[in-house]
VMD Tcl script that builds the backbone (N, CA, C; Angstrom):
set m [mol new atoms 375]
animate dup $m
set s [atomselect $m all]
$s set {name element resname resid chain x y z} {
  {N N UNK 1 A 117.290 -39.242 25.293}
  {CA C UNK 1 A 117.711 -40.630 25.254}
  {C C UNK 1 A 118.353 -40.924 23.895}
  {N N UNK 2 A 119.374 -41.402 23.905}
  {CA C UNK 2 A 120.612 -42.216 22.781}
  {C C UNK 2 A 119.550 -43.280 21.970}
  {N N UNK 3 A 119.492 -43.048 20.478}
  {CA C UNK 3 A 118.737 -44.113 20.271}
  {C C UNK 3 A 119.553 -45.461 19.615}
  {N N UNK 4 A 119.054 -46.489 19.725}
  {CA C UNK 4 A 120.237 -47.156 18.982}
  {C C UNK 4 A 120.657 -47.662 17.944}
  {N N UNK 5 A 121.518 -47.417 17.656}
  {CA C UNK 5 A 122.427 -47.909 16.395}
  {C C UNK 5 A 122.916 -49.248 16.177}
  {N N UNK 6 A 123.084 -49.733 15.008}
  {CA C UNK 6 A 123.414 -50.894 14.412}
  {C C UNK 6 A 124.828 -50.797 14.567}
  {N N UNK 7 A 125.773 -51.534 15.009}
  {CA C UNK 7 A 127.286 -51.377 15.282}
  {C C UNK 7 A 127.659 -52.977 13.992}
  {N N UNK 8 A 129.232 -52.674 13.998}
  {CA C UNK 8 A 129.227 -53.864 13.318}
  {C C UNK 8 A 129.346 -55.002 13.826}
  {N N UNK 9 A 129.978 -54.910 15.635}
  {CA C UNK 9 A 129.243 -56.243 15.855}
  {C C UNK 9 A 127.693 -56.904 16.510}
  {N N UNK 10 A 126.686 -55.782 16.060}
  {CA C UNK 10 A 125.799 -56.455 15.562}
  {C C UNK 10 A 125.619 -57.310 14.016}
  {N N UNK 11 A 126.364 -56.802 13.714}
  {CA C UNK 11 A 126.529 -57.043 12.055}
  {C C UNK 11 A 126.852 -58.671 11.894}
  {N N UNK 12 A 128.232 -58.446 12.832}
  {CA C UNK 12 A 128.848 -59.838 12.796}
  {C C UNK 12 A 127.870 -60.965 13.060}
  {N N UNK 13 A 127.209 -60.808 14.097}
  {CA C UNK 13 A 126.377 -61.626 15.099}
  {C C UNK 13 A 125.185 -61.735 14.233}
  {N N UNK 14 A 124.634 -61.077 12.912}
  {CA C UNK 14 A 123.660 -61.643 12.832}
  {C C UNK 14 A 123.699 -62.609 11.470}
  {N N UNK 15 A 125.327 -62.281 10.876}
  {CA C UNK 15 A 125.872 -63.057 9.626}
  {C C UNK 15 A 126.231 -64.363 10.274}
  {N N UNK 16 A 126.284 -64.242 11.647}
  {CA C UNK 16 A 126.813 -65.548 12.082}
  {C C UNK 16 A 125.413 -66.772 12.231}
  {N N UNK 17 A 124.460 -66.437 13.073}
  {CA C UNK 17 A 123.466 -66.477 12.936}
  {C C UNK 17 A 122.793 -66.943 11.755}
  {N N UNK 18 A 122.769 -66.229 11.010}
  {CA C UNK 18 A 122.486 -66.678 9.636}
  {C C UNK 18 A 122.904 -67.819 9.013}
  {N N UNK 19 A 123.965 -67.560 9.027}
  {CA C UNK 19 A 124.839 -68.594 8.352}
  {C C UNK 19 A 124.449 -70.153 9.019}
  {N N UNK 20 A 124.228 -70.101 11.016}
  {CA C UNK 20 A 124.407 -71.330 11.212}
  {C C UNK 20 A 123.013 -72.093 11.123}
  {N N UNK 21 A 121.866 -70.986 10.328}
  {CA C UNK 21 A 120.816 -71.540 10.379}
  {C C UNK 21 A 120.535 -72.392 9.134}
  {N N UNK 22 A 121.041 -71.288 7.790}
  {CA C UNK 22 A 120.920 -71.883 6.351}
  {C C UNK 22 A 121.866 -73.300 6.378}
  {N N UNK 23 A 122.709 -73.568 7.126}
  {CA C UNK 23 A 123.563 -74.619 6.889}
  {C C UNK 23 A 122.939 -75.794 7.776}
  {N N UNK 24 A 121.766 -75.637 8.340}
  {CA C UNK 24 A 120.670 -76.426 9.361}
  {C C UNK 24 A 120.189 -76.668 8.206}
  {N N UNK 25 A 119.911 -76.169 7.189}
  {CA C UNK 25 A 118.609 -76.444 6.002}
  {C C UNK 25 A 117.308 -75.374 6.500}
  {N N UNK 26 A 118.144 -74.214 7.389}
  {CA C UNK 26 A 116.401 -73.271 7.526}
  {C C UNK 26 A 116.715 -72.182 6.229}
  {N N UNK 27 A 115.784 -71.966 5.125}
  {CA C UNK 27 A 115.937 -71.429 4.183}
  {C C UNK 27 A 114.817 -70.040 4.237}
  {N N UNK 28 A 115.842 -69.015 4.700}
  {CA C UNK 28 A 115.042 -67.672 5.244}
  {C C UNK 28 A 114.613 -66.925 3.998}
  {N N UNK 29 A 113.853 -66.438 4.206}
  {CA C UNK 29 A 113.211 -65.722 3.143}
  {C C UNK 29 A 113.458 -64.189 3.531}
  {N N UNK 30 A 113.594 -63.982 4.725}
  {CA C UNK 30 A 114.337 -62.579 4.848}
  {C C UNK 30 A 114.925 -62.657 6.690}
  {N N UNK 31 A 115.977 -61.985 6.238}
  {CA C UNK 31 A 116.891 -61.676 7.560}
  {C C UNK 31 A 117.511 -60.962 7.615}
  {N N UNK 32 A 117.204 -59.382 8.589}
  {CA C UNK 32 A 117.926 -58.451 8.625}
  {C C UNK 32 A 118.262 -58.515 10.424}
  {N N UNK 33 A 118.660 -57.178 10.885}
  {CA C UNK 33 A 119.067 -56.541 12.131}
  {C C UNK 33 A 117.878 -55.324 11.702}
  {N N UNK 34 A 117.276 -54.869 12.827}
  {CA C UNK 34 A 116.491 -53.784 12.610}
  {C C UNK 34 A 116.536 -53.190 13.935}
  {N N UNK 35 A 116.290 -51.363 13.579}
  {CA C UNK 35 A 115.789 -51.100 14.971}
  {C C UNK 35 A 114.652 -50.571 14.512}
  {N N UNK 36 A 113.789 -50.155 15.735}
  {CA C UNK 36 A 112.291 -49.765 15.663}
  {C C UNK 36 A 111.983 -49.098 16.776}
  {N N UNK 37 A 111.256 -48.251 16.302}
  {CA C UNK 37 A 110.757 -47.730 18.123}
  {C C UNK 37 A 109.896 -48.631 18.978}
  {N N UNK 38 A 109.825 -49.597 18.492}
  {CA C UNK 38 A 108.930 -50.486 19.163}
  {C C UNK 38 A 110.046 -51.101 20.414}
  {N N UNK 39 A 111.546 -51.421 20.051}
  {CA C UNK 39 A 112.162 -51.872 21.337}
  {C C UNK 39 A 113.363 -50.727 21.076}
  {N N UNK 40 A 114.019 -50.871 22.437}
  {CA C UNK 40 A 115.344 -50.297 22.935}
  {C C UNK 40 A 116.330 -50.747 22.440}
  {N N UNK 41 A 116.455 -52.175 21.912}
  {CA C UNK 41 A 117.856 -51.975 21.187}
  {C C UNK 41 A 117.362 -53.081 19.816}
  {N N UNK 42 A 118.395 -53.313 19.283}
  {CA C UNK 42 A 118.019 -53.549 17.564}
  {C C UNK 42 A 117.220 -55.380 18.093}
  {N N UNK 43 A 117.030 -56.234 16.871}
  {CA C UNK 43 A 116.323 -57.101 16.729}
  {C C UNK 43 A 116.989 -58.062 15.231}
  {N N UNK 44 A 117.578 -58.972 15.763}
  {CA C UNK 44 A 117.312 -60.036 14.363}
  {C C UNK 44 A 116.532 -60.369 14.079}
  {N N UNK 45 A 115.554 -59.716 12.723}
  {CA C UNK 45 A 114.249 -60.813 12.156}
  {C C UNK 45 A 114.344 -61.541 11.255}
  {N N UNK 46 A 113.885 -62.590 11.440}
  {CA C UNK 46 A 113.985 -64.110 10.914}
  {C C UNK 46 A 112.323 -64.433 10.191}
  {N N UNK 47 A 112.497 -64.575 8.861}
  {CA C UNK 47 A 111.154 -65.056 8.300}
  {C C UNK 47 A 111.768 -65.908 7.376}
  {N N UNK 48 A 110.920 -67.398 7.566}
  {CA C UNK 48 A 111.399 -68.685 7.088}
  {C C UNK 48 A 109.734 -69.331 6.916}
  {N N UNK 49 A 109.548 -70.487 5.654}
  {CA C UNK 49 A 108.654 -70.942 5.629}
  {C C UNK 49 A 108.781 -72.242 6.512}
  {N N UNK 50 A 109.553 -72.401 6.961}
  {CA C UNK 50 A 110.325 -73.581 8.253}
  {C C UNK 50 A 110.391 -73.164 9.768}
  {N N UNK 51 A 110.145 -71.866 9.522}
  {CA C UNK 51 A 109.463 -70.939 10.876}
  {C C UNK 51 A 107.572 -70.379 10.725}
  {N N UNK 52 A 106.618 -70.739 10.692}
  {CA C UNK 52 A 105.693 -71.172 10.776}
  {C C UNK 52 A 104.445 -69.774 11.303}
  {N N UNK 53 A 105.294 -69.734 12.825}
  {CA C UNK 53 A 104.517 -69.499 13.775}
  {C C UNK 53 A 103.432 -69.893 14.143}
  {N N UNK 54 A 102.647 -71.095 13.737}
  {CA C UNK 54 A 101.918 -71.248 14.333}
  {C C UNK 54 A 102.072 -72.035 15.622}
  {N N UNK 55 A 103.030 -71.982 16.365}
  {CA C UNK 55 A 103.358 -71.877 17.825}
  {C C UNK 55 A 104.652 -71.260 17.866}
  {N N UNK 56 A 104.707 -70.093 17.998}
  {CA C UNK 56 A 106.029 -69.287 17.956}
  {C C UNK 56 A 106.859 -69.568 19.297}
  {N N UNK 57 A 106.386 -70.045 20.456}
  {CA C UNK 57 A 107.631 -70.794 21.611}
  {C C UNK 57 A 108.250 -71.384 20.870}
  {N N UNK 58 A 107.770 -72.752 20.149}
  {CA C UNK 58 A 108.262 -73.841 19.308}
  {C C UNK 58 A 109.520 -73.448 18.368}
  {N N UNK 59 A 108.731 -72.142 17.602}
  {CA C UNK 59 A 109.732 -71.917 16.697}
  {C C UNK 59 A 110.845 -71.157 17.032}
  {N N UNK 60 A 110.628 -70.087 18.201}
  {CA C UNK 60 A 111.720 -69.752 19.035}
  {C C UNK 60 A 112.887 -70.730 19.762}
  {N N UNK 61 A 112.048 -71.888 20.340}
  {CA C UNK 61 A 113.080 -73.228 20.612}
  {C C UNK 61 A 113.615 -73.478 19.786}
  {N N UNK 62 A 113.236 -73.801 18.587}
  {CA C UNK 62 A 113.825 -74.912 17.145}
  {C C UNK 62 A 115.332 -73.858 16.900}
  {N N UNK 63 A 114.924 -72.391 16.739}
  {CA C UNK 63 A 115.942 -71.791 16.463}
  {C C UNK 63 A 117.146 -71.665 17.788}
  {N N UNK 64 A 116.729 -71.422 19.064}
  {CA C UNK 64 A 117.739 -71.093 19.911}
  {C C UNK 64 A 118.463 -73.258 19.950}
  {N N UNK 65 A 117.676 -73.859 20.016}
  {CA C UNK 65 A 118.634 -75.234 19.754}
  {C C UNK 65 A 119.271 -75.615 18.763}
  {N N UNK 66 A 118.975 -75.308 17.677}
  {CA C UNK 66 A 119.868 -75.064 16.183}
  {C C UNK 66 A 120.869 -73.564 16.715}
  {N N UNK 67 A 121.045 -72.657 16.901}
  {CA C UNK 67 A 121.849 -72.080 17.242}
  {C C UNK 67 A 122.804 -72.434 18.190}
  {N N UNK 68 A 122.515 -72.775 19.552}
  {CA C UNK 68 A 123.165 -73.470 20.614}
  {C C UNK 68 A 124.101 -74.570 20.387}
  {N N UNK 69 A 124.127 -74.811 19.282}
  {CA C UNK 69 A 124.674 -76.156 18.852}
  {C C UNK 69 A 126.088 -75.817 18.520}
  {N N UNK 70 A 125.971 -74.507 18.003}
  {CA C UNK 70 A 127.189 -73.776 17.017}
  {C C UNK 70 A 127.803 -72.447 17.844}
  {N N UNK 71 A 126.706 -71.985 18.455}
  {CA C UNK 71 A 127.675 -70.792 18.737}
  {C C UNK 71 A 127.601 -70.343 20.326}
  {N N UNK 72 A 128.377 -70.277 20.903}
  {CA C UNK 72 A 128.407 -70.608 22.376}
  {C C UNK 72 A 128.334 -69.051 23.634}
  {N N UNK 73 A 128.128 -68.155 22.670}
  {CA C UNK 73 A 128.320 -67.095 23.724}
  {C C UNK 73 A 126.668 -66.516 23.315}
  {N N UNK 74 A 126.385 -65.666 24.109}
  {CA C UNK 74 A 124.894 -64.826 24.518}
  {C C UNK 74 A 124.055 -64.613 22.982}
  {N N UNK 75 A 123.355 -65.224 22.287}
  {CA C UNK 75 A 122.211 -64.795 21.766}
  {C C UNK 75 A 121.984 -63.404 21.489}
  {N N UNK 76 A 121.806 -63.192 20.328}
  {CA C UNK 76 A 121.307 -61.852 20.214}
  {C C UNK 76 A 120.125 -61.927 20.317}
  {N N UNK 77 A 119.223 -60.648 20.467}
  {CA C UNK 77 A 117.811 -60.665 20.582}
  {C C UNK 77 A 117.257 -60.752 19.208}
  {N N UNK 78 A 116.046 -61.988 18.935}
  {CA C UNK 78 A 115.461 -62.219 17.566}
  {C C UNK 78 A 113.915 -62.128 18.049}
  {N N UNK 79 A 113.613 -62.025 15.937}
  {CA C UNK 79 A 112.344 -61.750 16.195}
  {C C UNK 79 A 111.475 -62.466 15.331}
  {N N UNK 80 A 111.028 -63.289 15.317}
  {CA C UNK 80 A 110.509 -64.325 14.029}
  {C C UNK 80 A 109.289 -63.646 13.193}
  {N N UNK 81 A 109.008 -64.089 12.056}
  {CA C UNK 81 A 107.356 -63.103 12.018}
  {C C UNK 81 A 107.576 -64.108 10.403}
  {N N UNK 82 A 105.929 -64.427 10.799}
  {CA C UNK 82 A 105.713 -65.228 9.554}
  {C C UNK 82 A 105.487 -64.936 8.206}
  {N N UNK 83 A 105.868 -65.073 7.006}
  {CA C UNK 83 A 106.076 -65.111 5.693}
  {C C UNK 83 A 105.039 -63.618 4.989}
  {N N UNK 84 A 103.930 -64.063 6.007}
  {CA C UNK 84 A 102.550 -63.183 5.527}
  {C C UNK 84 A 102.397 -61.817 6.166}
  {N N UNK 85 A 103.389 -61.488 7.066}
  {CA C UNK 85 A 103.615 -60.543 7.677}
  {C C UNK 85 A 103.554 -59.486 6.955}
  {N N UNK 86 A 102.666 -58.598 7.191}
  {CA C UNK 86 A 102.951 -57.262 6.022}
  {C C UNK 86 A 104.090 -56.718 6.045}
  {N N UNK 87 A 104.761 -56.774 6.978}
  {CA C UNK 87 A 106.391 -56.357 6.734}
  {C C UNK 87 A 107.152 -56.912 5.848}
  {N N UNK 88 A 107.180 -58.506 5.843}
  {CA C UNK 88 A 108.215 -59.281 5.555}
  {C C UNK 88 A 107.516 -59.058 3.911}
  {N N UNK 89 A 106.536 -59.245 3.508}
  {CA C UNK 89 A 105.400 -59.703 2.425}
  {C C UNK 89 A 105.872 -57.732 1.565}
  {N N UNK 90 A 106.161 -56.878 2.314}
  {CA C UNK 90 A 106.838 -55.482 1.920}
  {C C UNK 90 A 107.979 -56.057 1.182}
  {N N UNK 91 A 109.030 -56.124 2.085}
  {CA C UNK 91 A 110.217 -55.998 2.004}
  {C C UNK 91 A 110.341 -56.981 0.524}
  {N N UNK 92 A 109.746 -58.301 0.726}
  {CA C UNK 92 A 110.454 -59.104 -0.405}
  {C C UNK 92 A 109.098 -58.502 -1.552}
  {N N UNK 93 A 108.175 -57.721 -1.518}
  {CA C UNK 93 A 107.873 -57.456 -2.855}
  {C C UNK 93 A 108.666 -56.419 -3.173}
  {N N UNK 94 A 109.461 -55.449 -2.133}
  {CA C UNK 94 A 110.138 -54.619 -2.872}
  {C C UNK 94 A 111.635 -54.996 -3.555}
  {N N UNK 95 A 112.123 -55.932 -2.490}
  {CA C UNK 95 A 113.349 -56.300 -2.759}
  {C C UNK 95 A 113.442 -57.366 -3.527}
  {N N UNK 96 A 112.890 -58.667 -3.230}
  {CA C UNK 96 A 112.867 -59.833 -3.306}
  {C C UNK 96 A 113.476 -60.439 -4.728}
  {N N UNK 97 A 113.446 -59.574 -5.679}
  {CA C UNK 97 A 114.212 -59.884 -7.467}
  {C C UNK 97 A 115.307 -59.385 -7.270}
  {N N UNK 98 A 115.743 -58.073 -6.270}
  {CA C UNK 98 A 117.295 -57.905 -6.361}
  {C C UNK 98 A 118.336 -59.273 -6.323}
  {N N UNK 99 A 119.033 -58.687 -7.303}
  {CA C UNK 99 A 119.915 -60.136 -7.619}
  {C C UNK 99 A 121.230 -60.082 -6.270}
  {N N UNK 100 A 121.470 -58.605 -5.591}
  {CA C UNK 100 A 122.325 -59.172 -3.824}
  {C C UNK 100 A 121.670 -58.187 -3.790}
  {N N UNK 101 A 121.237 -58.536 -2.229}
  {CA C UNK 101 A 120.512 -56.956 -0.965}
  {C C UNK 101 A 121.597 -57.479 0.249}
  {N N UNK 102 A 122.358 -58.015 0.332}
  {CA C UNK 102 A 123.388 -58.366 1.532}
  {C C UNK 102 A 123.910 -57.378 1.305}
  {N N UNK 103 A 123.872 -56.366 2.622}
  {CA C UNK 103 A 124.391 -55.157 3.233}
  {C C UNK 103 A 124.014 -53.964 2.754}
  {N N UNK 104 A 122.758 -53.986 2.444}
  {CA C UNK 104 A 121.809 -53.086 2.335}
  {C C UNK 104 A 121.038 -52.839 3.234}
  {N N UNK 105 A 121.274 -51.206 3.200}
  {CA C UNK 105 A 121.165 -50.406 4.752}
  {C C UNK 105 A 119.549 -49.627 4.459}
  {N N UNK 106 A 118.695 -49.804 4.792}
  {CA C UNK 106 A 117.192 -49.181 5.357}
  {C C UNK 106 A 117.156 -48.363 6.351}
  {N N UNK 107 A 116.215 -47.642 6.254}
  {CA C UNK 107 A 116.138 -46.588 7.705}
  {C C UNK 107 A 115.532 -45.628 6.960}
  {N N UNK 108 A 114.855 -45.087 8.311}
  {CA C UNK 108 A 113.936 -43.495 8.266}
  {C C UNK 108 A 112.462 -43.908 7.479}
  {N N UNK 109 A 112.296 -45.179 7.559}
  {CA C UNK 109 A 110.903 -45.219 6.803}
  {C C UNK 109 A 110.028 -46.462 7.138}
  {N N UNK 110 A 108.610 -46.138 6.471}
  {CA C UNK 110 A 107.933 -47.356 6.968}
  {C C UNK 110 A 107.602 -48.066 6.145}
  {N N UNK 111 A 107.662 -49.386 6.554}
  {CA C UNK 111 A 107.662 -50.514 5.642}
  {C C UNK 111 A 106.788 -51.807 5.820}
  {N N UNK 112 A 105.376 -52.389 5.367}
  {CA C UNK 112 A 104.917 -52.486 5.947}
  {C C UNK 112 A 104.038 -52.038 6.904}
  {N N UNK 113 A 103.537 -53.033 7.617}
  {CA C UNK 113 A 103.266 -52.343 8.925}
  {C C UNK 113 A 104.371 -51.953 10.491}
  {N N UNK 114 A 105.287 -51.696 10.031}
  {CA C UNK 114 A 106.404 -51.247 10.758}
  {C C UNK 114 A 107.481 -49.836 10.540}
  {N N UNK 115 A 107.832 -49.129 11.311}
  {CA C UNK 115 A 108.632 -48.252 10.899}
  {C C UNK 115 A 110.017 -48.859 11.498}
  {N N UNK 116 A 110.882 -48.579 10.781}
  {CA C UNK 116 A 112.394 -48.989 10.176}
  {C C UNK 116 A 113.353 -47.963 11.078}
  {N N UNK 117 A 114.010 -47.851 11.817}
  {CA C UNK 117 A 114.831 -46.578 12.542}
  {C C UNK 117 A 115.976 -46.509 11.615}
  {N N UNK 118 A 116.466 -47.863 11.450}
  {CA C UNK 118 A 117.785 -48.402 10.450}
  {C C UNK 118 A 117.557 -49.897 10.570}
  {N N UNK 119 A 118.462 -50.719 9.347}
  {CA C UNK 119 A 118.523 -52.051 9.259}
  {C C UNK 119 A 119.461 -52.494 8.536}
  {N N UNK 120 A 120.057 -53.633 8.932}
  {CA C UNK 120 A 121.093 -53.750 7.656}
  {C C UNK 120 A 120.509 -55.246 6.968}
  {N N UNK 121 A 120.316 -55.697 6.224}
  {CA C UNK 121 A 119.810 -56.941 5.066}
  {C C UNK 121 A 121.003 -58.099 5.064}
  {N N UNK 122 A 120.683 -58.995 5.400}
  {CA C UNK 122 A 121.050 -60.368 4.881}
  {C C UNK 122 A 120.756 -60.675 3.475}
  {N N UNK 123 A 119.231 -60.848 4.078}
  {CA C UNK 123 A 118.428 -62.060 3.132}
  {C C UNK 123 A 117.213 -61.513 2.944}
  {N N UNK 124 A 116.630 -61.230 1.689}
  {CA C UNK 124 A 115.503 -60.851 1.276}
  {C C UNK 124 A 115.280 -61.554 -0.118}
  {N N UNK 125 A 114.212 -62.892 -0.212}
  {CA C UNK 125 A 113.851 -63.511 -1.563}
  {C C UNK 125 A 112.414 -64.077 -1.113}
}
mol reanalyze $m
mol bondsrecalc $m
mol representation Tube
mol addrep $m
């Protein structure tokens, strides 16, 4: 089985994304594209202190209606995970002082409690 790869228009789709959330006032604390063996094809993750989870439907709504507003064709698949996440709580102690991680490429390792197949970085602070 083909495993999958980050293309650039995943790339596009998740700068777009991004973009139409920070300009909502959602101020992410990290946002990449990832794959994982955990699913079949990649994942936008989204960690925001304005994303909560403590009802993650909710916060899945808040985002697909703040998105819907702006961008009109199919959703990419996202993945929210809150601030304290040993992943996210990884990534920005490793990254989080880099002064740019936009388009910084990860892969082949584990991070967190997650292993990384590949990823490309938005937002990590």
């Amino acid at each position: 089985m083909d495993k999958t790869t980050l293309v650039n228009l995943d790339i596009t789709e998740g700068s777009e994304v991004v973009s139409v959330l920070e300009d909502k006032g959602i101020k992410l604390k990290a946002a990449l594209w990832m794959v994982t063996p955990e699913y079949e094809d990649g994942r936008l993750v989204l960690s925001s202190d304005a994303l909560r989870q403590t009802d993650p439907l909710k916060d899945y709504q808040k985002v697909s209606r703040i998105l819907r507003e702006r961008i009109k064709k199919a959703l990419p698949p996202i993945m929210i995970l809150k601030t304290s996440d040993p992943f996210i709580k990884t990534l920005r102690n490793l990254f989080g002082k880099t002064q740019s991680v936009e388009g910084l490429r990860l892969g082949g390792q584990m991070i967190g409690n997650r292993f990384v197949d590949s990823a490309y970085v938005y937002r990590i602070q």
